[in-house]
C-alpha positions, 0 to 999 in steps of 0.5 A: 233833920232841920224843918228851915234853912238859913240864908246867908250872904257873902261879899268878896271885895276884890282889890287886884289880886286880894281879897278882904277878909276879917279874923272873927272874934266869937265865943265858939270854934270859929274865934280867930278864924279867917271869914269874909265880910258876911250876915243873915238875910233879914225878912224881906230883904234882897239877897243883894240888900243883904250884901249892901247893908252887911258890907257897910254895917262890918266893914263901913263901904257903900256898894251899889247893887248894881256892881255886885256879881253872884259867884257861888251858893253853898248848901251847907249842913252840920251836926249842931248848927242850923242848915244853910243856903250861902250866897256869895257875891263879889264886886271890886267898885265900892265907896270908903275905905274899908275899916272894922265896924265891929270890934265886937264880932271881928279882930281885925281886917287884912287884904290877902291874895286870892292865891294865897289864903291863910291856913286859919280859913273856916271852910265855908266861906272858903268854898264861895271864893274858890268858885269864885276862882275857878267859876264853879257856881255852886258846892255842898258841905256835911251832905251825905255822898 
């Protein structure tokens, strides 16, 4: 079993009825897999300094932390990848038009409505916007039942 758990944050910009995700470029399984804008809690650092600076390092917008909401924390366990704890947070205010910062890590952006996300989803961040959707505040993946 892994001695630490990572802790990440999410952020679910919602438009109306979409939601920005990007389509991640990687060297593992995940390549071409639809995520949300996300990244590692830094040593002291918010969890919602988190969300302010991954927001604007990925997708270049400015959010005041203020109008950001907590809808879901996943814990999360699988074979050969680090433990972790996902905070995910949801806001529709933020400043700039979103636009792919990192080219490196992510293909492309697309606004997808929150009833109809693409089949390509990794599971985890699809978790934190289901319970955004239907209100349930927390989930577990790889946990034995």
């Amino acid at each position: 079993m892994v001695a630490r758990h990572v802790v990440d944050v999410h952020v679910l910009l919602v438009r109306g009825a979409e939601v920005l995700l990007s389509r991640r470029r990687s060297a593992d399984e995940f390549d071409g897999l639809w995520h949300l804008p996300a990244g590692k809690l830094e040593a002291g650092e918010s969890a919602l300094a988190a969300v302010v600076r991954e927001a604007c390092e990925e997708v270049g917008v400015v959010i005041d932390p203020a109008d950001l909401r907590h809808v879901h924390s996943a814990h999360v366990v699988e074979p050969g990848r680090e433990a972790r704890v996902g905070l995910f947070f949801q806001t529709s205010r933020w400043s700039g038009e979103p636009v792919n910062r990192e080219p490196d890590k992510s293909y492309e952006l697309r606004w997808f409505p929150l009833g109809n996300l693409p089949e390509t989803l990794i599971p985890y961040p699809a978790a934190g916007i289901d319970g955004y959707r239907t209100g349930v505040t927390y989930s577990q993946r790889g946990w034995p039942s």
